[in-house]
C-alpha positions as CSV (number, residue, x, y, z in Angstrom):
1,X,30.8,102.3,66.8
2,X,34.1,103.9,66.4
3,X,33.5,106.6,69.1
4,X,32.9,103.9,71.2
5,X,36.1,101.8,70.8
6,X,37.8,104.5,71.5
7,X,36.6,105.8,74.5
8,X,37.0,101.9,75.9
9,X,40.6,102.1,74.7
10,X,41.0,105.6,76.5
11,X,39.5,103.5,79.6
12,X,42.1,100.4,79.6
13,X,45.0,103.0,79.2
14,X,44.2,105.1,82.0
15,X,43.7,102.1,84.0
16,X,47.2,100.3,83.0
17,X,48.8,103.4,83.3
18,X,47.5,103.9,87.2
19,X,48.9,100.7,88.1
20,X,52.1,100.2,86.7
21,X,52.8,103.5,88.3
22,X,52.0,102.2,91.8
23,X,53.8,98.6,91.1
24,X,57.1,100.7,90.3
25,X,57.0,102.7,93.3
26,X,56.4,99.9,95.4
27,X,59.0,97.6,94.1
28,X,61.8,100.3,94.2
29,X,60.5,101.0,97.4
30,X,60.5,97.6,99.0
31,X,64.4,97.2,97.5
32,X,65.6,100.6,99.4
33,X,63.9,98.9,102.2
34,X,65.7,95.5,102.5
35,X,69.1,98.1,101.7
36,X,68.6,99.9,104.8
37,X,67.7,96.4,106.7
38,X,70.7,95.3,105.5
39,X,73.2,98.4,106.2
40,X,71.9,98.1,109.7
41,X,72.1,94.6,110.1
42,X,75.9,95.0,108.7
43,X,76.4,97.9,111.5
44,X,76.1,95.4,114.0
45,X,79.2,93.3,113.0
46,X,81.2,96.3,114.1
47,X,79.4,97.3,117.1
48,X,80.3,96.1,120.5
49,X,77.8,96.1,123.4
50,X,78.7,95.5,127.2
51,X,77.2,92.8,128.7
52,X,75.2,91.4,125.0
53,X,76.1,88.3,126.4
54,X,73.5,88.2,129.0
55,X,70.7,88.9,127.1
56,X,68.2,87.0,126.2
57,X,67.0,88.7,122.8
58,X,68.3,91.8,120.7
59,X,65.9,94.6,120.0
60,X,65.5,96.9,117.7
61,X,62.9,99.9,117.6
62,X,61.4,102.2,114.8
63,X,60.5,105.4,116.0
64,X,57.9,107.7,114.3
65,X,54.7,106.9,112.2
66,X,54.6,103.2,111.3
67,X,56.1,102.3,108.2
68,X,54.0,99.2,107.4
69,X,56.0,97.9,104.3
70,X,59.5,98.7,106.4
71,X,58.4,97.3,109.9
72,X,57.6,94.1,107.6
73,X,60.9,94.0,106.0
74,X,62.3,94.3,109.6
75,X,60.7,91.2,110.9
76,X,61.2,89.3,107.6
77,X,64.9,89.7,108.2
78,X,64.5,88.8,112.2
79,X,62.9,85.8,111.0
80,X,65.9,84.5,109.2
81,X,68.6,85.9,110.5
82,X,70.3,86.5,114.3
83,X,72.6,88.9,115.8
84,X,75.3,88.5,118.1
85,X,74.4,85.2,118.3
86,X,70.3,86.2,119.6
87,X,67.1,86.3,118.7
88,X,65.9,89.4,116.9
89,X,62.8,91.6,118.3
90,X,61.3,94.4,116.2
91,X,58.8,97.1,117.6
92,X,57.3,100.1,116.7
93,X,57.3,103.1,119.2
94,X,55.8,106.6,118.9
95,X,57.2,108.5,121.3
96,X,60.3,109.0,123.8
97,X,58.9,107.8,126.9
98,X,59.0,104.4,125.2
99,X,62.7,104.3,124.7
100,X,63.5,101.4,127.3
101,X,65.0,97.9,127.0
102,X,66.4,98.4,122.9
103,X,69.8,97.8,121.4
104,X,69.2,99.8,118.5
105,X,66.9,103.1,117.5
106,X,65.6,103.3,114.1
107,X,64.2,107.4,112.9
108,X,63.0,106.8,109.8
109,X,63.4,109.3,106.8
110,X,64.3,112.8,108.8
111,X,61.3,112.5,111.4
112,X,60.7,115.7,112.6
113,X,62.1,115.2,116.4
114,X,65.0,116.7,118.2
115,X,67.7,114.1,118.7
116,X,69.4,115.4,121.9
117,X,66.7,114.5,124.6
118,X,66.3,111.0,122.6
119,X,70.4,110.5,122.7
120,X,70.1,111.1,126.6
121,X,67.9,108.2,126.6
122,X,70.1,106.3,124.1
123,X,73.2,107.1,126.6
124,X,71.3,105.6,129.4
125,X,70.2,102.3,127.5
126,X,73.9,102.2,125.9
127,X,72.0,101.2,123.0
128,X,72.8,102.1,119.1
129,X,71.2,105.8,117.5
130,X,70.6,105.1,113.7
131,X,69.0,107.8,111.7
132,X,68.5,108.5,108.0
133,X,68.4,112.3,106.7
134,X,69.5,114.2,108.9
135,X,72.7,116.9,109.3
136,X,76.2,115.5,110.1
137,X,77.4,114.5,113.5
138,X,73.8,114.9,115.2
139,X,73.6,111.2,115.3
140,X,75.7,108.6,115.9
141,X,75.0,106.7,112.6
142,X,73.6,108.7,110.1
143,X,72.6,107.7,106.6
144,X,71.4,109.3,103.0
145,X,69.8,107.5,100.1
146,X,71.1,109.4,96.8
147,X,70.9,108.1,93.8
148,X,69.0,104.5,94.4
149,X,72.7,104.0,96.9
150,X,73.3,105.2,100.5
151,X,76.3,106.8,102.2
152,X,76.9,107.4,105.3
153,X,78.8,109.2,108.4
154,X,79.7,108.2,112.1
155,X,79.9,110.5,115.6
156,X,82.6,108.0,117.5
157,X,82.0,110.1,120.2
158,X,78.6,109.9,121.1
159,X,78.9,106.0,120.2
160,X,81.8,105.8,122.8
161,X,79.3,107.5,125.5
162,X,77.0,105.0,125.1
163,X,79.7,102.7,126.4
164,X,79.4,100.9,122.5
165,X,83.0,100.3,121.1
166,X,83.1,100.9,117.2
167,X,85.7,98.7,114.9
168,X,87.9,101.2,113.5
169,X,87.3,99.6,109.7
170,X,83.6,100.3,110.1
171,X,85.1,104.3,110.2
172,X,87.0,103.9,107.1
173,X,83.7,102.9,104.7
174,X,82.0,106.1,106.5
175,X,81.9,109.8,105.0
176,X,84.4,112.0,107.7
177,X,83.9,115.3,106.3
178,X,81.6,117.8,106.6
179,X,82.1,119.4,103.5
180,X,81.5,116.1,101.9
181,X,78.4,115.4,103.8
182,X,76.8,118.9,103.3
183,X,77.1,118.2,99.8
184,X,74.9,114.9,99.8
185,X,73.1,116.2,102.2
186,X,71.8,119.6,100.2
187,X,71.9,117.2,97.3
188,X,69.3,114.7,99.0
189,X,67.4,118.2,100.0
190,X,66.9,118.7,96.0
191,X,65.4,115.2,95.2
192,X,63.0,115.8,97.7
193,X,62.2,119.0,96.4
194,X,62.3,117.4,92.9
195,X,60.3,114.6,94.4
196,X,57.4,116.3,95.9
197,X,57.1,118.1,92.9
198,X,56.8,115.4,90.9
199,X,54.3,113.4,92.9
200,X,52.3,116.7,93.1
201,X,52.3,116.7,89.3
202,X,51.5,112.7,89.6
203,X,48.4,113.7,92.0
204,X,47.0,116.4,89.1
205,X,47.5,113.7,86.7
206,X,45.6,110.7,89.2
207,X,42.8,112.7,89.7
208,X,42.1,113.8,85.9
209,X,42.9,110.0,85.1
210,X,40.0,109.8,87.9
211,X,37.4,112.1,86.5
212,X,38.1,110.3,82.7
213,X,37.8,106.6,84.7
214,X,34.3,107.9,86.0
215,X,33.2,109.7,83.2
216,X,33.7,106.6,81.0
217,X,32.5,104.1,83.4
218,X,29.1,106.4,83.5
219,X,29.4,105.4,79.7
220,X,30.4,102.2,79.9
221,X,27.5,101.5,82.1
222,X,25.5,102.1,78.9
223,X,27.7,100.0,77.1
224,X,28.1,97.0,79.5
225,X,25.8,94.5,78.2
226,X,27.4,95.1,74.2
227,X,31.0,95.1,75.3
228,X,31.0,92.7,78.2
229,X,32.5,89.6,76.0
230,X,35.0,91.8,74.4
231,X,36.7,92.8,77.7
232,X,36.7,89.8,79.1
233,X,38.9,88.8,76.3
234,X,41.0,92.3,75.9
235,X,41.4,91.9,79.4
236,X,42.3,88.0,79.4
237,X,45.3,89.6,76.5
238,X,46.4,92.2,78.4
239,X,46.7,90.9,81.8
240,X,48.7,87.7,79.8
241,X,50.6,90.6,78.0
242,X,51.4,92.5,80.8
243,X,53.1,89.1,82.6
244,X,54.8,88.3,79.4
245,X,56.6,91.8,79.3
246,X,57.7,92.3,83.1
247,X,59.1,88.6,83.0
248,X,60.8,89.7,80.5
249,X,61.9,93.4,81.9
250,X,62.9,91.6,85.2
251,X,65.3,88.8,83.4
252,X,66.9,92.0,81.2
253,X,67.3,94.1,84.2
254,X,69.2,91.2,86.6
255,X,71.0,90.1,83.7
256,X,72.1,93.7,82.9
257,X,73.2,93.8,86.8
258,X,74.7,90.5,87.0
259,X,77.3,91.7,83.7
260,X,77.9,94.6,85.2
261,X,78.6,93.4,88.8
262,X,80.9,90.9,87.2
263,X,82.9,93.6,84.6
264,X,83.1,95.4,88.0
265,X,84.9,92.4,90.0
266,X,87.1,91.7,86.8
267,X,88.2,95.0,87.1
268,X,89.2,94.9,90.8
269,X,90.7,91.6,90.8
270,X,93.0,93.0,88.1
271,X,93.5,96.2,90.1
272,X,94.4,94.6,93.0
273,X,96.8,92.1,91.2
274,X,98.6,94.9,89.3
275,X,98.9,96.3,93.2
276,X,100.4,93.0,94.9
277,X,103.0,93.1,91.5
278,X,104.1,97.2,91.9
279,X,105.0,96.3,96.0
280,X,106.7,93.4,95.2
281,X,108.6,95.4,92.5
282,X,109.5,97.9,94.9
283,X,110.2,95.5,97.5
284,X,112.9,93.7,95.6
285,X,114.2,97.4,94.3
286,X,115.0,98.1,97.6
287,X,116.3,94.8,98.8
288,X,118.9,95.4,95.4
289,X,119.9,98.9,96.5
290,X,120.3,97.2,100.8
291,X,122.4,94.8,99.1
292,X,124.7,97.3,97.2
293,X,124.9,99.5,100.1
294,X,126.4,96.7,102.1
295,X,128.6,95.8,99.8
296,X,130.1,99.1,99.6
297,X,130.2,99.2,103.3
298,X,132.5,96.3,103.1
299,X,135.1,97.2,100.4
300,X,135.3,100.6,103.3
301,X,136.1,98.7,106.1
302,X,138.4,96.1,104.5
303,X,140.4,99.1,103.1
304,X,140.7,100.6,106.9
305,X,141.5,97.3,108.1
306,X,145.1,96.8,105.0
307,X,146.0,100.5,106.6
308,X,145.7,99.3,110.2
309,X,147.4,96.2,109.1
310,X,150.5,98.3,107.2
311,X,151.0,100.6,110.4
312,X,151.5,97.4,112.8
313,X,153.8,95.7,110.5
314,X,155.7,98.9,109.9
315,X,156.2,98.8,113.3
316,X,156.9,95.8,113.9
317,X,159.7,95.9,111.6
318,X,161.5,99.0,113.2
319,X,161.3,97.0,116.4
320,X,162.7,93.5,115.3
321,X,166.1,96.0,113.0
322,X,166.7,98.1,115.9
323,X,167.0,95.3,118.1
324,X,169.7,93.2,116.2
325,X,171.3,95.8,114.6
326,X,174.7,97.1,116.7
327,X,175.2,100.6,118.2
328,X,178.0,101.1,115.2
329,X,175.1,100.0,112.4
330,X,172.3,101.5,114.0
331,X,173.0,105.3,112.6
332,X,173.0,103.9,109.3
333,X,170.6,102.1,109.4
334,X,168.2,104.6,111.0
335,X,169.5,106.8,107.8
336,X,168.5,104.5,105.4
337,X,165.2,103.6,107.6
338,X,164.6,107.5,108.0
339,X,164.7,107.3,103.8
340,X,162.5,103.9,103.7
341,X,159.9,105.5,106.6
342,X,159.8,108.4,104.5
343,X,159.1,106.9,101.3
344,X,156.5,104.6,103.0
345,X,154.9,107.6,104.3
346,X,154.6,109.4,101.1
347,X,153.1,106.5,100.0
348,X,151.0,106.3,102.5
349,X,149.5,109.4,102.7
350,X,148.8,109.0,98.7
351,X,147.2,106.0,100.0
352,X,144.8,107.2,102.4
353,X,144.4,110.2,100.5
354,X,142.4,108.0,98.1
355,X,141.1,105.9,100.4
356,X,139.5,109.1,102.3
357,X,137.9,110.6,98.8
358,X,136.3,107.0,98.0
359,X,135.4,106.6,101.2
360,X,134.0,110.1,100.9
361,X,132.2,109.2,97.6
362,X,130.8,105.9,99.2
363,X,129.0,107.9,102.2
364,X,127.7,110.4,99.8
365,X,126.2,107.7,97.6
366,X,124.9,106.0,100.8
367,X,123.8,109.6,102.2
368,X,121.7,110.2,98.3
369,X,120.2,106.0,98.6
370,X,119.2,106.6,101.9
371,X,117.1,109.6,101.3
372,X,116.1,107.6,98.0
373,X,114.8,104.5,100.0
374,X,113.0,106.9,102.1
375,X,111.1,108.9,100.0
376,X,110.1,105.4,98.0
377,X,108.8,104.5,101.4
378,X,106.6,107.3,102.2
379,X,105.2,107.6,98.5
380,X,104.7,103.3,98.8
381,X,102.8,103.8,101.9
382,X,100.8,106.8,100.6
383,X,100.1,104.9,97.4
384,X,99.0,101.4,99.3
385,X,96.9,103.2,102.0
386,X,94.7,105.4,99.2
387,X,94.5,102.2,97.0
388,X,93.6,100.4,99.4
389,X,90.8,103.2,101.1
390,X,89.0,103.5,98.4
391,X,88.8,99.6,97.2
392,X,86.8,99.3,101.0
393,X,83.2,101.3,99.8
394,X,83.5,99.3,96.6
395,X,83.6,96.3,97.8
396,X,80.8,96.6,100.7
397,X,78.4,97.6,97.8
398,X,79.0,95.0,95.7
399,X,78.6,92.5,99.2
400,X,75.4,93.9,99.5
401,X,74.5,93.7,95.8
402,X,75.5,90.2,95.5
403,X,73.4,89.7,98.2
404,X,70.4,91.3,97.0
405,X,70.3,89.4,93.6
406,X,70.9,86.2,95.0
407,X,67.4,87.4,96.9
408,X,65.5,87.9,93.8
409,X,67.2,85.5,91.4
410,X,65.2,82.5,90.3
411,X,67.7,79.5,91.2
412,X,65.5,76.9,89.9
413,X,65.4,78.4,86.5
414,X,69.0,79.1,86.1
415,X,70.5,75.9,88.4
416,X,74.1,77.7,88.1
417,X,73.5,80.7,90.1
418,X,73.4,79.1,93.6
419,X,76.8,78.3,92.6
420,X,78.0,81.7,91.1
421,X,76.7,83.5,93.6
422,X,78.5,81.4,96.3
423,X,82.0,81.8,94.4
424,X,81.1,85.7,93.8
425,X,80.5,85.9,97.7
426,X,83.9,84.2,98.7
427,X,86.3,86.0,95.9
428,X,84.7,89.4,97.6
429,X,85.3,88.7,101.0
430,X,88.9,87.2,100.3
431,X,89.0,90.8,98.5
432,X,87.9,92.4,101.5
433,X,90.1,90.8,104.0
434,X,93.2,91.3,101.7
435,X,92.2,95.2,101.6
436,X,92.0,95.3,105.3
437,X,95.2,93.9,105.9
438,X,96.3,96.2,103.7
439,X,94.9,99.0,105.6
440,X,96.2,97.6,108.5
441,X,99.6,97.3,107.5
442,X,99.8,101.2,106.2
443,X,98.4,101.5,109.4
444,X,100.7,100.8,111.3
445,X,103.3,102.6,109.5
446,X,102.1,105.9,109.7
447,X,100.7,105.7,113.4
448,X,103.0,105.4,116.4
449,X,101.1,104.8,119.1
450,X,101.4,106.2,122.8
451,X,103.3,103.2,124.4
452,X,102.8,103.1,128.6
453,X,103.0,100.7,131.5
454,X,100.5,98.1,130.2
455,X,99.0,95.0,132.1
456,X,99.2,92.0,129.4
457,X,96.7,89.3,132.0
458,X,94.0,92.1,131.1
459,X,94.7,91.7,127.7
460,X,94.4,87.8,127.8
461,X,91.3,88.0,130.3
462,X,89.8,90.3,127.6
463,X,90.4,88.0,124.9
464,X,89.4,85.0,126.3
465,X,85.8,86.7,127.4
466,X,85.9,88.1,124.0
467,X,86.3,84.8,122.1
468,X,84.3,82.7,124.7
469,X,81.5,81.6,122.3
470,X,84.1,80.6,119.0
471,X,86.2,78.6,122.2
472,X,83.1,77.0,123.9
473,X,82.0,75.7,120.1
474,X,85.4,74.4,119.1
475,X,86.0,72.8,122.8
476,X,88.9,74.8,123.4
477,X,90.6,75.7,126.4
478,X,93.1,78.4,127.5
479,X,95.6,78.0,130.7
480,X,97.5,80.5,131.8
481,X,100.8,81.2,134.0
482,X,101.5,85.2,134.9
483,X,103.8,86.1,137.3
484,X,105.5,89.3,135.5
485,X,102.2,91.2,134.2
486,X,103.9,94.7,133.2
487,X,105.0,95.5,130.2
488,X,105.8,98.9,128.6
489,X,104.3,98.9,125.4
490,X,101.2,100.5,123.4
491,X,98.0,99.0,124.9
492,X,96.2,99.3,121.3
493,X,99.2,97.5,119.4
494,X,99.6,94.8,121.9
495,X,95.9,94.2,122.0
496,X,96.5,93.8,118.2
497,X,99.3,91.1,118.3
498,X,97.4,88.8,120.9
499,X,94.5,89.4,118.8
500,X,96.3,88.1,116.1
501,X,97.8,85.3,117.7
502,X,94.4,83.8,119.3
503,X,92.2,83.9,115.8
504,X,95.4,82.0,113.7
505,X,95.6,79.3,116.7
506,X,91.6,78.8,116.3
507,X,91.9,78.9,112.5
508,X,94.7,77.0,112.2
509,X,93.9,74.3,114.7
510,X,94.4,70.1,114.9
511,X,91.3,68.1,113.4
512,X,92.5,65.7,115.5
513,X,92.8,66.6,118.7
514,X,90.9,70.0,120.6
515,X,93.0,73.2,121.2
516,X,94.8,73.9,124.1
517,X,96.4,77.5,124.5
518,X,98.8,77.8,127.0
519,X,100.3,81.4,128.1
520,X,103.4,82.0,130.5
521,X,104.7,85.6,131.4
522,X,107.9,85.8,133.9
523,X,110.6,88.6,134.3
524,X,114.2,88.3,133.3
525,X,117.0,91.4,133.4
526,X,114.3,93.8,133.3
527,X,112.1,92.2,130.4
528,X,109.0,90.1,130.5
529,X,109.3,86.8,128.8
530,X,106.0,85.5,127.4
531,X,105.8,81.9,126.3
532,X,102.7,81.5,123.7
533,X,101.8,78.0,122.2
534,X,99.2,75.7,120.9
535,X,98.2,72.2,119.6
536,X,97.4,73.1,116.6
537,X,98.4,72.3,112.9
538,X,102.4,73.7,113.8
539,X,104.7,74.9,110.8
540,X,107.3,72.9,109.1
541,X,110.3,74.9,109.6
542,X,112.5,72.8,107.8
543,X,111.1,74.0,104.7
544,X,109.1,77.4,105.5
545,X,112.0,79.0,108.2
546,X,113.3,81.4,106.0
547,X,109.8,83.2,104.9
548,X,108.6,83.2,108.1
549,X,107.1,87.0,109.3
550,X,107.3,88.2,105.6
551,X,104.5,89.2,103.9
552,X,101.8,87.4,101.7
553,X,103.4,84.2,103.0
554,X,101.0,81.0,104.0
555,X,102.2,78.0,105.4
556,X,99.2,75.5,105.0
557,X,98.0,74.0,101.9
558,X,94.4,73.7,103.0
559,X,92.6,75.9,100.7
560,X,89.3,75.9,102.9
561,X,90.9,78.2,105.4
562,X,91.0,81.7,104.5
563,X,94.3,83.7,104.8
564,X,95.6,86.4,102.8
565,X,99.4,86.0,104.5
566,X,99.8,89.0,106.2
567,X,99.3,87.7,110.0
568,X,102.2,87.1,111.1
569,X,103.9,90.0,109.3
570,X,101.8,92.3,111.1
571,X,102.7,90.2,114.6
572,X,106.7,90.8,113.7
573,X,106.5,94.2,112.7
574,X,104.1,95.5,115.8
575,X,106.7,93.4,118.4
576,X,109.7,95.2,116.7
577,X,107.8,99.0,116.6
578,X,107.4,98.4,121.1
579,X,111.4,97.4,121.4
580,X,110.1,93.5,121.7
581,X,111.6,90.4,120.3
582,X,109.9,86.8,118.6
583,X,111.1,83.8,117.7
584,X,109.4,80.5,117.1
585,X,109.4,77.1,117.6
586,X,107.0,74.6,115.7
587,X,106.5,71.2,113.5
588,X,104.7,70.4,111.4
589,X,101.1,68.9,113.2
590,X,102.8,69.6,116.5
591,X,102.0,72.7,117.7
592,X,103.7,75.7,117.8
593,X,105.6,78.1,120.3
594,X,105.9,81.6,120.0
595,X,108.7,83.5,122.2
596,X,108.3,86.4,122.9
597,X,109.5,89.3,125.3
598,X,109.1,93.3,125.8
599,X,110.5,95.9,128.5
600,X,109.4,95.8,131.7
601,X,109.3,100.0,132.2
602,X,110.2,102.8,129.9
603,X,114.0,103.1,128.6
C-alpha cells in the first residue's frame, strides 16, 4: 500500500507544482501590464496634440501579434478612465497599411519591424510612436522593463515633427544618454537571454512533469475506484490550504510594500525639509553679508562727503579774511594764513591718506564678498537643480505605486486605506509640484533665453484657446484691449509669466462671483504698458505688501488650494531677467491688478 501512497503523493506534487508556476507568471505578468498602461496613460499629460479638440474619441493602436491579456488591460483602463477630456478607443492592427486615424502607436516588446517607414506614417497622422525594447533614439518614446521597474528615453525631435509639443518636465524623468541607455539596454538583452534559458529549462521540466502525470494516471486508473474518497478529501485540504497560504502571502507582500513605500516618503519629506532649511540658511547668509557691504559703502561716502565739506569751508574762510582785512594787514595775514593753510594741508593730506587706505581696504573686502556671494550662488543653484533632478523619478514611481496598491488593496477589510491612500496621493503631488518649481526656478537661472520682437495678443489668444475648457467649466470670461502688441522679450519666458498669471487667477478665484480677466496693452516712451487684473479672491496688502514676489510665500489661508509659494517669485524674477517692471494693486476679496511693462525694441 505504501508504493501506492506514494506514487499519488508524487501525482498531487507535480500537479501543484504546474500551476502555481503558471499563477505566478501570470500575476507578475498582468501587474507589468497595467505599469505600461499606466506609463502611457501618464505620457499623455505631457503631450500636446493640434486640433485634439475636435475630436470625437482618442485612439490608441497595438501593433504586432495580439497580446490578449494586454489588449484587455487596455480597454479595462478605457473603460474607466478619459484622455484629454475624450473617450478612449483601443484596437489591434497587424500591419502598416492600417496606421490611419490613431493618436497613439503601441509595438509591443521589440516587435521585429523597422520603425522608419512606420514613423512616416506616424508623421503624417501627427500621432504619438511608443515602443518598448528597442535602441535609443529610434523611437520617439521608448521604454525598458529591468528589474520588475521601467525606464525610459525621449527623441524631442521626431515628436516635434509630428507637430506634438512635449512638456519640458516630462524630459527631465527621461534617460538622455546614450551611454546610460546602452547600458539598460544590453542589460535587458541578458534577462532575455537569462529568460529564455530559463523557460527552456521550465519546458524540459513541464514535459517530464507530463510524462510522470500520464504515467501515474495510467496507474491511478487502476487505483480510481480504492482511492476515489481519499482525494476527494486531500483534494478538499489542499485546495482550502492552498487559499489559506496565498491570502496570507498576498497580505505579507502588500504590507511589506505599504512599510516600505511609507519609510520611503518619510525619508523624502525629511530630505526635502532639510533642503527648504539649507536655502533659507543661505538666503539669510547672504542678505547679512548685502547688509554689511552697504554699511561699509556708507561710512565711504560720508567720509568723502566731511573732506568735500572741509575744502568749501576752507575756502570760504580765505574769502570772508581777505575781504575785511586792509591792504596794510593783508601781508600778515596771508603769512600767518600761508602757515594755517599749510598746517591744514599737512593735515589734510594725513587725512586722506587714511581715508584712501580704508577706502582701499573697504573695496578689497567688497571685491573678496562679491566673488564670495558668487561662487555661493552658482554652487546653491548646482546643489538645488541636482536635488531637485533626481527627487523627480522618485517620486513618479512611487505615484504610480500608490496607485497600483490602492488597485489591489482590499478597502473593505482594512476601512482606513481609502483614507491613507488618499493622504499618500496628495502629500506626493504637493512633493511633486514643490520639486518642479524647484526645477523651474534653477531653471531659469542658468538659462538665458534668446529674447526678440515678440507679439504678446498671440500669447493671450494662445492661452485663452489653451485654457478654453478649465474657463468654459468655471464660467469665466477674458476681455481684452491691445493696441501696442510688440514687445522685445523672450517668447518662451513671457509665455511662462502669462502662464503663470492665468492658472493663479483660476485657482485663486471669487466663490462668489464668476471670473472676469481683463487685459490692456498700450505704448508709452518706447515701452508697452500691460494692465492685468481679475475678480478674484485679491491680496491684503496691508498685511502681506512686504513678502510679496519672495519665495515660498502664500497669501490665502485656504488650505484646499494647492500652492507651494513660488508663483509669483518666478513671475518677478522672469519680468526683471527681459528689462520689465511689476507692481501690484489688490484687496483683499477685490480683485487684483497687476502692472506691468517691457521694451518695445531691442536697447
Amino acid at each position: 500500500m505504501k508504493p501506492l501512497k506514494l506514487k499519488y503523493s508524487l501525482f498531487l506534487l507535480s500537479t501543484f507544482l504546474s500551476g502555481f508556476l503558471s499563477f505566478s507568471q501570470d500575476e507578475s505578468e498582468a501587474i507589468r501590464n497595467k505599469q505600461r498602461v499606466n506609463y502611457i496613460y501618464n505620457f499623455t499629460k505631457y503631450i500636446s496634440w493640434e486640433n485634439i479638440e475636435n475630436q470625437n474619441e482618442f485612439t490608441i493602436a497595438l501593433l504586432g501579434e495580439k497580446d490578449e491579456a494586454l489588449f484587455e488591460e487596455f480597454s479595462k483602463t478605457a473603460a474607466q478612465k478619459k484622455i484629454k477630456g475624450l473617450d478612449v478607443k483601443i484596437k489591434s492592427i497587424q500591419s502598416r497599411s492600417e496606421i490611419q486615424n490613431l493618436d497613439i502607436l503601441y509595438i509591443y516588446k521589440n516587435y521585429k519591424v523597422e520603425l522608419d517607414p512606420i514613423l512616416d506614417e506616424m508623421y503624417s497622422n501627427n500621432a504619438l510612436l511608443v515602443t518598448e525594447g528597442f535602441p535609443f533614439h529610434e523611437s520617439m518614446i521608448n521604454f525598458i522593463e529591468i528589474d520588475e521597474d521601467f525606464q525610459f528615453e525621449i527623441n524631442e525631435e521626431k515628436i516635434n515633427k509630428a507637430s506634438l509639443l512635449i512638456d519640458p518636465a516630462l524630459t527631465s524623468f527621461s534617460i538622455q544618454s546614450t551611454v546610460d541607455w546602452d547600458k539598460l539596454y544590453n542589460r535587458l538583452q541578458e534577462e532575455i537571454a537569462t529568460v529564455q534559458n530559463q523557460q527552456a529549462e521550465l519546458d524540459k521540466l513541464a514535459k517530464k512533469i507530463k510524462s510522470q502525470k500520464d504515467a501515474i494516471e495510467e496507474q491511478q486508473k487502476i487505483l480510481s475506484e480504492t482511492l476515489d474518497e481519499l482525494r476527494s478529501k486531500n483534494a478538499l485540504v489542499e485546495e482550502q490550504n492552498a487559499e489559506i497560504r496565498k491570502q496570507e502571502a498576498d497580505i505579507q507582500r502588500q504590507l511589506k510594500k505599504l512599510n516600505a513605500l511609507l519609510e520611503d516618503i518619510d525619508e523624502q519629506t525629511a530630505a526635502n525639509n532639510e533642503l527648504k532649511k539649507t536655502y533659507q540658511d543661505q538666503l539669510d547668509n547672504v542678505t547679512i553679508q548685502t547688509k554689511k557691504l552697504e554699511e561699509q559703502q556708507q561710512l565711504l561716502n560720508e567720509n568723502l562727503s566731511e573732506i568735500d565739506d572741509q575744502k568749501t569751508l576752507i575756502k570760504d574762510q580765505n574769502e570772508i579774511l581777505g575781504k575785511q582785512l586792509s591792504d596794510l594787514e593783508r601781508q600778515q595775514i596771508i603769512s600767518w594764513i600761508s602757515i594755517i593753510f599749510g598746517i591744514l594741508a599737512i593735515f589734510f593730506i594725513v587725512f586722506m591718506f587714511r581715508s584712501n587706505k580704508k577706502r582701499r581696504k573697504s573695496e578689497y573686502r567688497l571685491h573678496k564678498k562679491n566673488e564670495e556671494l558668487i561662487e555661493l550662488n552658482h554652487s546653491l543653484d548646482s546643489f538645488t537643480y541636482r536635488v531637485s533632478h533626481d527627487l523627480k523619478a522618485p517620486i513618479v514611481n512611487m505615484k504610480t505605486m500608490i496607485g497600483m496598491l490602492n488597485e489591489y488593496s482590499d478597502k473593505e477589510a482594512n476601512p482606513i486605506l481609502p483614507d491613507l491612500f488618499e493622504n499618500l496621493d496628495l502629500s506626493t503631488s504637493r512633493l511633486e509640484n514643490t520639486v518642479t518649481d524647484m526645477l523651474e526656478l534653477t531653471r531659469i537661472e542658468r538659462v538665458d533665453e534668446i529674447k526678440s520682437s515678440v507679439n504678446i495678443k498671440n500669447i493671450f489668444d494662445a492661452l485663452v484657446t489653451e485654457y478654453r475648457e478649465e474657463l468654459e467649466r468655471i464660467g469665466a470670461t477674458v476681455s481684452m484691449d491691445i493696441k501696442q502688441s510688440k514687445v522685445y522679450a523672450s517668447d518662451t519666458e513671457l509665455t511662462s509669466v502669462f502662464q503663470n498669471l492665468f492658472t493663479n487667477s483660476m485657482k485663486y478665484r471669487s466663490k462668489e462671483n464668476a471670473l472676469n480677466i481683463s487685459i490692456k496693452a498700450v505704448e508709452n516712451k518706447g515701452r508697452c504698458e500691460i494692465t492685468y487684473s481679475d475678480n478674484g479672491q485679491g491680496i491684503d496688502l496691508k498685511r502681506h505688501e512686504e513678502k510679496l514676489f519672495n519665495m515660498f510665500q502664500r497669501f490665502t489661508a485656504d488650505s484646499s488650494i494647492e500652492g507651494t509659494g513660488v508663483g509669483m517669485y518666478i513671475i518677478k524674477k522672469l519680468i526683471s531677467k527681459n528689462d520689465g517692471e511689476v507692481s501690484l494693486e489688490s484687496e483683499s476679496q477685490k480683485g487684483l491688478t497687476y502692472f506691468i511693462n517691457f521694451p518695445v525694441e531691442k536697447k
